[in-house]
MARBA-3410 file (N, C-alpha, C, O; in Angstrom, 1 decimal):
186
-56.5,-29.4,-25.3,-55.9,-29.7,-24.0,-54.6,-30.5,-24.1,-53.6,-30.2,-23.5 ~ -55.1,-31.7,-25.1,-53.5,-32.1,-25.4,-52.3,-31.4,-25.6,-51.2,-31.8,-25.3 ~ -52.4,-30.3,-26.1,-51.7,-29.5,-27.2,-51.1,-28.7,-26.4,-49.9,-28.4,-26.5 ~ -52.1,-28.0,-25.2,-51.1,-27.2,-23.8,-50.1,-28.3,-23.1,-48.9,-28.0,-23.2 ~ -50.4,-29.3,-22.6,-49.4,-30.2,-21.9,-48.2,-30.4,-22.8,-47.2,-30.6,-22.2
-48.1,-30.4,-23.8,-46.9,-31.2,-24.8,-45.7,-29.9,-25.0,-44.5,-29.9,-25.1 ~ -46.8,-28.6,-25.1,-46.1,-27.4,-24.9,-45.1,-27.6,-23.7,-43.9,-27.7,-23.6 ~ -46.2,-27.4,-22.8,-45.4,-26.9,-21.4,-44.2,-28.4,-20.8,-43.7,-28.4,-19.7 ~ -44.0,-29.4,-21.8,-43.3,-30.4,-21.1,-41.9,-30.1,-21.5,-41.5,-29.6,-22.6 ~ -40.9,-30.5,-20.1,-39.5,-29.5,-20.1,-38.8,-30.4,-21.6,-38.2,-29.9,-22.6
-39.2,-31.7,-21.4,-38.5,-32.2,-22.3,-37.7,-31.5,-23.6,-36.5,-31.7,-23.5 ~ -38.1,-30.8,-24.5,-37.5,-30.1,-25.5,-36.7,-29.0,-24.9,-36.1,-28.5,-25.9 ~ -36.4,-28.2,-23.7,-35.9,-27.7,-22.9,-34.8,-28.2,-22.6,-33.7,-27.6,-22.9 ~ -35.1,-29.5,-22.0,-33.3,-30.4,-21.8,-32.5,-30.1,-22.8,-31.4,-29.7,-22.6 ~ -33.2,-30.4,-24.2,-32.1,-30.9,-24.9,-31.1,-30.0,-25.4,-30.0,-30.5,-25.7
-31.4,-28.6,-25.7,-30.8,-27.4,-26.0,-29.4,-27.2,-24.7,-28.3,-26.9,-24.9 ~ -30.1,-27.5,-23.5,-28.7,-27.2,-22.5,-27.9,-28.2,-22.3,-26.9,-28.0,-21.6 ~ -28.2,-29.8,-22.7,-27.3,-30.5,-22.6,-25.9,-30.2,-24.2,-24.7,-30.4,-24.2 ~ -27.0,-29.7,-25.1,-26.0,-29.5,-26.0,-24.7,-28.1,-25.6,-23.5,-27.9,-26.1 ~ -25.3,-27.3,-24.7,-24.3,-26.1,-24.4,-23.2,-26.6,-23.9,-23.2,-27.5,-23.0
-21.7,-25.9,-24.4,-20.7,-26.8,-23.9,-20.0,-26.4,-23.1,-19.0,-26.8,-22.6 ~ -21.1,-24.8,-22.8,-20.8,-24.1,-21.1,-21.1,-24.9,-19.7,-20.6,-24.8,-18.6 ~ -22.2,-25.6,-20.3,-22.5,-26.1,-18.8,-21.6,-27.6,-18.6,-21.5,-27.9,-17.4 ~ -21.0,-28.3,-19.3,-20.1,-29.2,-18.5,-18.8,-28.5,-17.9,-18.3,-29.0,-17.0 ~ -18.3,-27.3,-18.4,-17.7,-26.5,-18.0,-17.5,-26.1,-16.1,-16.7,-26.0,-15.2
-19.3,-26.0,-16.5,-19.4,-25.2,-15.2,-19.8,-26.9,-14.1,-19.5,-27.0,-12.9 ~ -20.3,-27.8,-14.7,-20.6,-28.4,-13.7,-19.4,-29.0,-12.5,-19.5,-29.5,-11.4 ~ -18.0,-28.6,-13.9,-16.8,-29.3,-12.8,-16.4,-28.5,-12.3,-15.5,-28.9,-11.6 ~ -16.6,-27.1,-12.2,-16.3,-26.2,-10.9,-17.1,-26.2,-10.0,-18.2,-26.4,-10.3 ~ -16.7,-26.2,-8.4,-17.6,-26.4,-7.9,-18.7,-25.0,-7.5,-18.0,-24.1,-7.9
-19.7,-24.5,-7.1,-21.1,-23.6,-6.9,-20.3,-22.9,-6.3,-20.4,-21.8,-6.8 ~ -19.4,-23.0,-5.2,-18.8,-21.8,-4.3,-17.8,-21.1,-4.8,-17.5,-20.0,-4.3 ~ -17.1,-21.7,-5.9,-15.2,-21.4,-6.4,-15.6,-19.8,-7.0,-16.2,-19.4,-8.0 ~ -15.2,-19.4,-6.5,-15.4,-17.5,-6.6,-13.9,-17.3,-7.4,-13.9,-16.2,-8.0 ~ -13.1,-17.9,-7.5,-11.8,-17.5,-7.8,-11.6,-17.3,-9.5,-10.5,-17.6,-10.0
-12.6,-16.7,-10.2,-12.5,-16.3,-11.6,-11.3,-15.1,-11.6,-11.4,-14.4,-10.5 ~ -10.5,-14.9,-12.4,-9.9,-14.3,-12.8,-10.2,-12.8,-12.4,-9.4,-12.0,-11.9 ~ -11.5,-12.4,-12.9,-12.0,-10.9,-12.8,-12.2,-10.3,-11.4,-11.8,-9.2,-11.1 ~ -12.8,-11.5,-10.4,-13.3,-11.2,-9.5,-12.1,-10.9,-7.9,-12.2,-10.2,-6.8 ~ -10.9,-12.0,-8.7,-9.7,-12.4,-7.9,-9.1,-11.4,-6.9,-8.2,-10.9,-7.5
-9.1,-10.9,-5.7,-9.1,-10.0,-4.7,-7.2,-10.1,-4.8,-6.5,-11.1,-4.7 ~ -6.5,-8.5,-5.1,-5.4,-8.5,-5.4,-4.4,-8.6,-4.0,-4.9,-8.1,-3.0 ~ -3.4,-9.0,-3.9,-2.5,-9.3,-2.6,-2.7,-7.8,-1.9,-3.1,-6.7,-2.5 ~ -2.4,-8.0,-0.5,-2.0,-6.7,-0.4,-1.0,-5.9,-0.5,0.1,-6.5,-0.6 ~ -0.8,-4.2,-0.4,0.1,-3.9,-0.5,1.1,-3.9,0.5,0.5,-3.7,1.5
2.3,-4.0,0.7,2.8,-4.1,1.9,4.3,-3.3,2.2,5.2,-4.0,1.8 ~ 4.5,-2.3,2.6,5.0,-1.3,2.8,6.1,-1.8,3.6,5.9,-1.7,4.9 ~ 7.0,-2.1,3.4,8.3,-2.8,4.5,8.7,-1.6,5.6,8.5,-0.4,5.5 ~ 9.3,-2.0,6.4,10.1,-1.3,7.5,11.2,-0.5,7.3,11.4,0.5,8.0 ~ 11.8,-0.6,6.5,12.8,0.1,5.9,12.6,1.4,5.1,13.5,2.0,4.5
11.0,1.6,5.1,10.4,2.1,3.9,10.0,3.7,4.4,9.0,3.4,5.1 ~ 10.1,4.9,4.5,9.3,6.2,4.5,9.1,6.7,3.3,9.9,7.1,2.4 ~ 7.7,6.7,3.4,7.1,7.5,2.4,6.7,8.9,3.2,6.4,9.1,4.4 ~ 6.8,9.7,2.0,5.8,11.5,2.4,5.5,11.7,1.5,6.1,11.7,0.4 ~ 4.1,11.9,1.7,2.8,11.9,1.2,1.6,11.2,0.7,1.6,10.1,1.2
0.8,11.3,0.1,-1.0,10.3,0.6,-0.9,9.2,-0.3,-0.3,9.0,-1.4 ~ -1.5,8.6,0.2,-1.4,7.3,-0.5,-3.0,6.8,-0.3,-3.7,6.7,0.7 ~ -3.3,6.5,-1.8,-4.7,6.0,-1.7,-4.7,4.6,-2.7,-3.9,4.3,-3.6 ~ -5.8,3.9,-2.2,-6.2,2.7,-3.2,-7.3,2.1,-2.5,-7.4,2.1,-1.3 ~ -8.2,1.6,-3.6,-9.4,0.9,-3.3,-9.2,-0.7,-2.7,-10.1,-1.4,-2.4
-7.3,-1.3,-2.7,-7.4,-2.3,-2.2,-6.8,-1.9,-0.6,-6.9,-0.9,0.0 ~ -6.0,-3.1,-0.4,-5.3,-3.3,0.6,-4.4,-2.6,1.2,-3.7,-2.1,0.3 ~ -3.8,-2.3,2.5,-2.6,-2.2,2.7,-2.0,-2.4,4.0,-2.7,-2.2,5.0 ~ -0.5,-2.7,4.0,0.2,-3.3,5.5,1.0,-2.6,5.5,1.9,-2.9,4.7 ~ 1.2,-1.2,6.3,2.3,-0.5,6.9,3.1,-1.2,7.7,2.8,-1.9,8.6
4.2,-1.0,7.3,5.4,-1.7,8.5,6.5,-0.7,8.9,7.3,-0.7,9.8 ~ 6.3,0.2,7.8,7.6,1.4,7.8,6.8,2.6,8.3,6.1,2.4,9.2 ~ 6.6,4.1,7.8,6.6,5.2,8.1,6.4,5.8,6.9,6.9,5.8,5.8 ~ 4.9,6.5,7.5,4.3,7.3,6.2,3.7,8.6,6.9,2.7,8.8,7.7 ~ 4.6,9.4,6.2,3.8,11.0,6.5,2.8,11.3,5.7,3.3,11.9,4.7
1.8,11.3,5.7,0.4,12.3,4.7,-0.7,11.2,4.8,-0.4,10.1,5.3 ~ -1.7,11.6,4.3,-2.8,10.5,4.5,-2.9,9.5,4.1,-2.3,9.4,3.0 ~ -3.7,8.2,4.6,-4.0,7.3,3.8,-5.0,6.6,3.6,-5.1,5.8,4.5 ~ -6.1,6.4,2.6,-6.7,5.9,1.9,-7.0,4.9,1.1,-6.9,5.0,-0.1 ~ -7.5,3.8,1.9,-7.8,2.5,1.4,-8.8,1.4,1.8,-9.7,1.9,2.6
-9.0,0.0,1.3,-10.3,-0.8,1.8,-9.7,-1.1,3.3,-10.4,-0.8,4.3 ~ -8.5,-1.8,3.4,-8.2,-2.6,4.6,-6.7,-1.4,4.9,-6.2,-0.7,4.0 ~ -6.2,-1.5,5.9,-5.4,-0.5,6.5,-4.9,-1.4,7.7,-5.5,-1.5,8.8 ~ -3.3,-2.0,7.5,-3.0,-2.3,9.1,-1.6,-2.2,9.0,-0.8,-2.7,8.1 ~ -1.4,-1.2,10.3,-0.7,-0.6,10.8,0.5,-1.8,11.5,0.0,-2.3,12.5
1.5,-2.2,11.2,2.6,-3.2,11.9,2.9,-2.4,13.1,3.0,-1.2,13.3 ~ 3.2,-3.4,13.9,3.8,-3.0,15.2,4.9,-2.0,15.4,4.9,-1.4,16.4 ~ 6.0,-1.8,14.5,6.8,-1.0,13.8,6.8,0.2,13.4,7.7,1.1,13.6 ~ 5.6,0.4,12.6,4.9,1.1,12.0,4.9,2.8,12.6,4.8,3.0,13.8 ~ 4.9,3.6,11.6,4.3,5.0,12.2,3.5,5.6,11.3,4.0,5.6,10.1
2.3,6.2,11.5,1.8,6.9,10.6,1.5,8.2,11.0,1.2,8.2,12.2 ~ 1.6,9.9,10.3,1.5,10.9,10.7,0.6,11.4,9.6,1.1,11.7,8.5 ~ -1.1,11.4,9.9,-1.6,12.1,9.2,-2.9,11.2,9.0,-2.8,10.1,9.5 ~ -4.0,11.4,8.4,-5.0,10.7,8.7,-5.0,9.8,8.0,-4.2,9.6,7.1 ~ -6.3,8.8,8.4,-6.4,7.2,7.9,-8.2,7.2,7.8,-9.1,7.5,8.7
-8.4,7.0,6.7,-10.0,6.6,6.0,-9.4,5.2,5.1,-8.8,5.0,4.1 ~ -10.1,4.4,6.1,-10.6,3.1,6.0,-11.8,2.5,6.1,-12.5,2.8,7.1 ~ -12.3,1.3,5.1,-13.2,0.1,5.8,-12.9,-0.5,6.8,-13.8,-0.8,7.6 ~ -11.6,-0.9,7.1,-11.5,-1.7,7.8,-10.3,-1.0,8.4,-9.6,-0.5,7.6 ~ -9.7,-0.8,10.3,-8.2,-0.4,10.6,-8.2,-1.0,11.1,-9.3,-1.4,11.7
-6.6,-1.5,11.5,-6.1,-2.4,12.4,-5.1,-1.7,12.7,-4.4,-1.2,11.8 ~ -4.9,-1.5,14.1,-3.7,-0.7,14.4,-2.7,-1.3,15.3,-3.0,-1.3,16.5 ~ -1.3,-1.7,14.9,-0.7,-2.5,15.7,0.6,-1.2,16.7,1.0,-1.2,17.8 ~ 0.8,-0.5,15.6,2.1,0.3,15.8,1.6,1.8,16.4,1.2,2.0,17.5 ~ 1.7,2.7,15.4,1.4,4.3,16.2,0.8,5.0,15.2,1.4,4.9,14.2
0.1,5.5,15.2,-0.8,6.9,14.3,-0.9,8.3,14.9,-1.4,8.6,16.0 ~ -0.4,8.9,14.2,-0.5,10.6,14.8,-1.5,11.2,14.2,-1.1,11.3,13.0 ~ -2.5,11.7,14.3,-3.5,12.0,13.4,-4.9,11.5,13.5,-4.9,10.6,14.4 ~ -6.1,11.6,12.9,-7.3,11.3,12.8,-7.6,9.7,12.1,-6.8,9.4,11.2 ~ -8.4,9.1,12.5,-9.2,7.5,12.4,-10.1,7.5,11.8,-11.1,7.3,12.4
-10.3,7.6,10.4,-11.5,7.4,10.6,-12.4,5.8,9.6,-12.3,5.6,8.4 ~ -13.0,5.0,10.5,-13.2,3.5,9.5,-14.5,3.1,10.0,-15.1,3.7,10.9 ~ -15.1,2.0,9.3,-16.0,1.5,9.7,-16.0,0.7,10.3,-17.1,0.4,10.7 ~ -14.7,-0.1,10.7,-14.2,-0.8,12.0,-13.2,-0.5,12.1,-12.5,-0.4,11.1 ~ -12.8,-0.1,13.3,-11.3,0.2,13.8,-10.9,-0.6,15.0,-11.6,-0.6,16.0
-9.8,-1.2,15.0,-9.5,-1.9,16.1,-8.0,-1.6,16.5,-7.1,-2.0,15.8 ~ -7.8,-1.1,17.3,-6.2,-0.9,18.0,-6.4,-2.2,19.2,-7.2,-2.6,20.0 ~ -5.1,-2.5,18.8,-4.4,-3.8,19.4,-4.0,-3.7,20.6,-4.2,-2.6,21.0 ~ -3.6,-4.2,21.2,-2.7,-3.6,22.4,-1.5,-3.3,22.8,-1.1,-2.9,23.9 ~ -0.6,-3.6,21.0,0.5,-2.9,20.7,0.1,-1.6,19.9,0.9,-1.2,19.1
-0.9,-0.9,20.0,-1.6,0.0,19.5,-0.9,1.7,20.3,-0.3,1.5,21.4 ~ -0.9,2.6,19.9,-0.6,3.9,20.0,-1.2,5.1,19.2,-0.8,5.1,18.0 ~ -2.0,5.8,19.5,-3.2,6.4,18.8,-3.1,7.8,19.5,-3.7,7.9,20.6 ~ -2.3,8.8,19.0,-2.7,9.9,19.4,-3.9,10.8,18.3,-3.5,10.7,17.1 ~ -4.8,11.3,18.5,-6.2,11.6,17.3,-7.3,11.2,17.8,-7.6,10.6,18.9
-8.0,11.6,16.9,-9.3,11.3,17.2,-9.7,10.2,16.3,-9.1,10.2,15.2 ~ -10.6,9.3,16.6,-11.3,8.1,15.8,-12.8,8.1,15.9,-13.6,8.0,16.9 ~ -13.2,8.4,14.5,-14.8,8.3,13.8,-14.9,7.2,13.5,-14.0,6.7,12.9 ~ -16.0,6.5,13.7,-15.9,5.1,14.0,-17.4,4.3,13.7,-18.3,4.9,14.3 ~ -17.9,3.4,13.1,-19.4,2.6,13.5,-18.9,1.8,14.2,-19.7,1.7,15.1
-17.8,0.9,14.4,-17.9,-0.2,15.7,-16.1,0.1,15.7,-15.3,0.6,14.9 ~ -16.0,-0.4,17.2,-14.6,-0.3,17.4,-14.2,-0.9,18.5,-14.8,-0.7,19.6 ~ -13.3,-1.6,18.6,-12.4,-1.8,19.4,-11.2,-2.0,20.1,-10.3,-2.6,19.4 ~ -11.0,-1.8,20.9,-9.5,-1.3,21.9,-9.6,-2.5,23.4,-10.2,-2.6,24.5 ~ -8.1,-3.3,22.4,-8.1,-4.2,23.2,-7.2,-3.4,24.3,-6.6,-2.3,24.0
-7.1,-4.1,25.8,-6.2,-3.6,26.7,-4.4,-3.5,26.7,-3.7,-4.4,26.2 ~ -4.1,-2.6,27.2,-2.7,-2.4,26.6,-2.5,-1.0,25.8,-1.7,-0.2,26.1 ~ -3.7,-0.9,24.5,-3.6,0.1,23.9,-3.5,1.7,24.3,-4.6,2.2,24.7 ~ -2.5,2.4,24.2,-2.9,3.8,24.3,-3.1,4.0,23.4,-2.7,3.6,22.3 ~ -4.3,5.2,24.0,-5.0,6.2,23.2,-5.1,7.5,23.7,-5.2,7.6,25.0
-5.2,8.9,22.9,-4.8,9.8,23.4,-5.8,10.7,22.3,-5.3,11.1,21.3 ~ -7.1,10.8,22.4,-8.4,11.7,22.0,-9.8,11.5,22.1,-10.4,11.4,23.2 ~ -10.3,11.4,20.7,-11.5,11.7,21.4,-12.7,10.5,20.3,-13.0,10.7,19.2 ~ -13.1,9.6,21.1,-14.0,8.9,20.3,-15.6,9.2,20.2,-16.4,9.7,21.0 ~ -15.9,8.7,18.5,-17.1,9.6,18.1,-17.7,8.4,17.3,-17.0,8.0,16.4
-18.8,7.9,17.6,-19.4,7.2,16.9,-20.5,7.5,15.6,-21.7,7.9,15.8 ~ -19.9,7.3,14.4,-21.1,7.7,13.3,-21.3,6.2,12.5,-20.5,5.3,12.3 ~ -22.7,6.5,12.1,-23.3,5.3,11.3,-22.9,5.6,9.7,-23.4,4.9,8.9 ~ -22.1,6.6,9.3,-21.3,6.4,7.7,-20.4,7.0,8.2,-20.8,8.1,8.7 ~ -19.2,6.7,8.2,-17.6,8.0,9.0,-16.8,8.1,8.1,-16.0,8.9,8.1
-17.1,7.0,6.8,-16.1,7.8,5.5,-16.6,8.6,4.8,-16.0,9.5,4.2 ~ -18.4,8.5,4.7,-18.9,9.8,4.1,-18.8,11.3,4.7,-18.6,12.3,4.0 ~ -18.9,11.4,6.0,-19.0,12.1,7.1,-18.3,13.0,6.9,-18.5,14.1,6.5 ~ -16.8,12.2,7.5,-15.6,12.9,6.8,-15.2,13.5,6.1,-14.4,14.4,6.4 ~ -15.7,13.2,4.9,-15.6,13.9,3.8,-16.3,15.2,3.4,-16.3,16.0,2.5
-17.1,15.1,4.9,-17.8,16.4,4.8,-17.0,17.7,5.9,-17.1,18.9,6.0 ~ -16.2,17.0,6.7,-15.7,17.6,7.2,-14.4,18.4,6.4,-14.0,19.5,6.8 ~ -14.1,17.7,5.5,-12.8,18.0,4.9,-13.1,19.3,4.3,-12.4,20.3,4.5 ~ -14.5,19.3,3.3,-14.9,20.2,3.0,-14.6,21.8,4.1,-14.1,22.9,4.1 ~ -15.3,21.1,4.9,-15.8,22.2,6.2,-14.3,23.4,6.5,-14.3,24.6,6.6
-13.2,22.4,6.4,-11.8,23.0,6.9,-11.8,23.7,5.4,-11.8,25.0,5.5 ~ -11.8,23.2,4.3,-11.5,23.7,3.1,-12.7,24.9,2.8,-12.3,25.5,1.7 ~ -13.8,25.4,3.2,-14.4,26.2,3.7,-13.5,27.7,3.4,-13.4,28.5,2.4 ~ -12.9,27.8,4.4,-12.0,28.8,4.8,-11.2,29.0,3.6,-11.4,30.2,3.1 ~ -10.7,28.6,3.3,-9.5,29.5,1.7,-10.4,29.4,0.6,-10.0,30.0,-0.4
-11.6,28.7,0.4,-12.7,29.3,-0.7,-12.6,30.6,-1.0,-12.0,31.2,-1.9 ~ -13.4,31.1,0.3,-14.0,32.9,0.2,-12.9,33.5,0.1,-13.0,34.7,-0.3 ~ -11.6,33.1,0.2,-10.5,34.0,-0.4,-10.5,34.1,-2.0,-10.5,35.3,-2.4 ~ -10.5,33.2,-3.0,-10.4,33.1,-4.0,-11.6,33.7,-4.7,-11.6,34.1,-5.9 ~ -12.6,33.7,-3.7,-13.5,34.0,-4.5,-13.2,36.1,-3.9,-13.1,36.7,-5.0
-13.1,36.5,-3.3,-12.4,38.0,-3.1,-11.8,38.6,-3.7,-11.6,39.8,-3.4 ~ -11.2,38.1,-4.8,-10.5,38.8,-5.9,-11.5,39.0,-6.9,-11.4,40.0,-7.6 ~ -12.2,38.1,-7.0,-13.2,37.6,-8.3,-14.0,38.8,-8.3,-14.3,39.4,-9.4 ~ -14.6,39.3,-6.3,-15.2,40.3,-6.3,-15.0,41.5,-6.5,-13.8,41.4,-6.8 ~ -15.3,42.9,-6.6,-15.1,43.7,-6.8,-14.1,44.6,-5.3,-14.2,43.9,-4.3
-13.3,45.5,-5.0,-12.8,45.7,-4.1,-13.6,46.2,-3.2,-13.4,45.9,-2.0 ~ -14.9,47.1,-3.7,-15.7,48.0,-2.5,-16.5,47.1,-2.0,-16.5,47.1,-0.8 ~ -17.2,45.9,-2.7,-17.7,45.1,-2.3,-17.3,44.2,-1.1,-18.0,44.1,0.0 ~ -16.1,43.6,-1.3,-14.7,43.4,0.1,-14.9,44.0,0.9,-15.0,43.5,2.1 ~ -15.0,45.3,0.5,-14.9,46.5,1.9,-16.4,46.5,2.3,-16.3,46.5,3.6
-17.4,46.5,2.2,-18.2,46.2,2.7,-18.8,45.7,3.0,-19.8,46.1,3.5 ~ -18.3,44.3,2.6,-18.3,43.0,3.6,-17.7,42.9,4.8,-18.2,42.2,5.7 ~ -16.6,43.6,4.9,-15.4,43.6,6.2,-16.2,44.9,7.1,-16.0,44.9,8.3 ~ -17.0,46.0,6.5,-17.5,46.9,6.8,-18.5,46.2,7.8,-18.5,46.4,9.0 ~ -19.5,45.2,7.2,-20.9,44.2,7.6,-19.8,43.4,8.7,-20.3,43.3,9.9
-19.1,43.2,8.7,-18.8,41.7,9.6,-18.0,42.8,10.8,-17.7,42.5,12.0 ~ -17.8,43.6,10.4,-17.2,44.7,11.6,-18.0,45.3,12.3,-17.7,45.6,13.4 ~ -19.0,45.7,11.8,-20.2,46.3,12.5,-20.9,45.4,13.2,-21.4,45.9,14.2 ~ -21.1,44.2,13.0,-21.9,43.1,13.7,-21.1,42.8,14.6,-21.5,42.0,15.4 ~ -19.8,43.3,15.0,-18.8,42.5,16.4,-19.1,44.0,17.2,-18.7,43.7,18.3
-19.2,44.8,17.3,-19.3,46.0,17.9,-20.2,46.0,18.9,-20.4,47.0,19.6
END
């Protein structure tokens, strides 16, 4: 009975971690300081006024439009300057829209400002439109809108598949497919 207690006492425990020379290390950082090197959240990107780009631009971090971007864009955070124009869609975690978007929305928060201008449609889980804002389509609420999307993209890209794959096939086969789909409209 002696012999379990002496086991289980931390004491010989302590002394192995006071020797580690990680933990005085860590005890002068303080429990919250997130700011390691690895983890360190990079600036955002920020696109000046002076700036047009054409075509997509993607990244898993940040970014601040202030200038004019033709083609899509794809990123965590997404805000639109009052300045700003974008022509073509937006998949975001997060949008903020100060300036003008021609094209489709789609985020898991979207907020147009009231210097906001939104012609498209916005796929959305929470959203808001402060007063002031035009908007010009059609809002749609989904519980995943960047996965969603991505099913939609498919859906458009649907269409020039079965062409490629038409060559692949034989020619009579073609024809009696267009034969089948002609006879069914009759």
């Amino acid at each position: 009975m002696f012999s379990k207690s002496r086991i289980q006492e931390p004491g010989p425990k302590k002394a192995p971690e006071a020797e580690s020379p990680a933990t005085p290390e860590m005890q002068t950082r303080p429990m919250n300081d997130y700011s390691s090197p690895a983890k360190a959240k990079p600036a955002a990107s920020i696109l000046s006024s002076d700036l047009t780009i054409v075509g997509n631009l993607k990244t898993t971090g940040d970014i601040q439009v202030e200038g004019t971007v033709e083609g899509d864009i794809r990123a965590h955070l997404l805000t639109v300057g009052e300045q700003a124009t974008i022509r073509g869609e937006i998949v975001a975690d997060d949008v903020v829209v100060n300036g003008r978007v021609v094209g489709r929305v789609r985020g898991l928060k979207v907020r147009l400002t009231s210097t906001a201008r939104v012609e498209g449609d916005i796929i959305h889980k929470t959203i808001a439109i402060e007063s002031g804002a035009h908007f010009e389509g059609s809002v749609q609420r989904q519980e995943d809108p960047l996965s969603s999307g991505g099913q939609a993209r498919p859906g458009q890209q649907q269409a020039p598949k079965p062409q490629p794959q038409a060559p692949q096939s034989s020619p009579a086969v073609s024809q009696a497919v267009a034969a089948k789909s002609g006879a069914g409209e009759r």
